[in-house]
N, C-alpha and C positions, 0 to 999 in steps of 0.2 A: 356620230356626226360632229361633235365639238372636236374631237382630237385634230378631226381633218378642219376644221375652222382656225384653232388654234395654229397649228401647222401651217396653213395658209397666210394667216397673220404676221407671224413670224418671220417668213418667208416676204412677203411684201416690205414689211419694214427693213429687213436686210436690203431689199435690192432697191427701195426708194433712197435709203441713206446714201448707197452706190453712186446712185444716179444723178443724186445730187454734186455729188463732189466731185466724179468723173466727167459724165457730161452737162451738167448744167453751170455754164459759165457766166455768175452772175456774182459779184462781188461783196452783194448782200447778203447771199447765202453759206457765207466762209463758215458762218459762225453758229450754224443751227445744226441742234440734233435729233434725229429721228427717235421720240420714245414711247412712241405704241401706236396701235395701228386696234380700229374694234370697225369690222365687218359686220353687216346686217346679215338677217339669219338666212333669207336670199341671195346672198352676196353681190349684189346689184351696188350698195354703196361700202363706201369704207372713209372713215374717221381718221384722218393721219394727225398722231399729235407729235408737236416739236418743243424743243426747248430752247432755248440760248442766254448766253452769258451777258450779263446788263441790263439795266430795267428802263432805259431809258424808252419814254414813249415813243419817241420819233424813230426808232432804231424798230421799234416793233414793227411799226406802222411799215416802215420800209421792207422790211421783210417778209410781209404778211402781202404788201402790193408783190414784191418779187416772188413769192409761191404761188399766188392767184393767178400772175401772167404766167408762169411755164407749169402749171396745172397742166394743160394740153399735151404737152411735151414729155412732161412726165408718164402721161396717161401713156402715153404712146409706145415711148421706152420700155414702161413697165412692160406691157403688151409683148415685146420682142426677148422679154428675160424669164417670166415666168409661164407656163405650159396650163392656161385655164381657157374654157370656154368663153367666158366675156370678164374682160380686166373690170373691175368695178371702176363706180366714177368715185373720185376721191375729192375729200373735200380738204381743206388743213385747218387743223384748230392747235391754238396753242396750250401747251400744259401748263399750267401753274402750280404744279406741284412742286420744282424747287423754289420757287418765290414763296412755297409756302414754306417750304421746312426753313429755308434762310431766316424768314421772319421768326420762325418758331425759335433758332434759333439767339439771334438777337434780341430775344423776349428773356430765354435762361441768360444768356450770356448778362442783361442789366439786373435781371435776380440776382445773381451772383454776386455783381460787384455792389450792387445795393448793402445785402448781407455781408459782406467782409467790411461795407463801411459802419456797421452798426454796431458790428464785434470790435472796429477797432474806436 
């Protein structure tokens, strides 16, 4: 039963990523990307998570209002691309997981130059 979860998973986030940049004409959403999708074991809901480029709060906020409005839309879309019994309702959350490795990132990155200035 996971294979076919998985599979499904997979499958939605391809075709929400589609859907976004085909049909949903919304200039907020240039910049986001689709990166995972986790379906309840029901498959009644599903968790879309996204990412994008910039940390800016106000930039979130905007994008987060522009996914909650074509929520609907999206739903709907999806419904006419993939071959399920009842489309789940989709919520969007966002990833932080490259803000978190960037962070992790800029964390070695002042080790580093900390350590070169101590050797020199």
């Amino acid at each position: 039963m996971r294979y076919r979860v998985d599979r499904l998973e997979t499958e939605i986030m391809k075709e929400i990523g589609q859907i976004i940049i085909q049909d949903i004409n919304d200039p907020r959403l240039s910049d986001i990307t689709i990166t995972g999708v986790d379906l309840s074991k029901d498959l009644k809901n599903a968790k879309i998570y996204y990412s994008f480029m910039g940390h800016l709060a106000s930039k979130a906020e905007k994008i987060e209002k522009a996914l909650n409005k074509a929520k609907k839309r999206i739903r709907f879309l999806l419904s006419k691309k993939i071959i399920i019994r009842r489309v789940p309702e989709i919520e969007f959350v966002r990833d932080g997981s490259l803000d978190y490795a960037e962070k992790i990132s800029r964390i070695i990155n002042n080790l580093e130059t900390q350590s070169r200035e101590k050797n020199d």
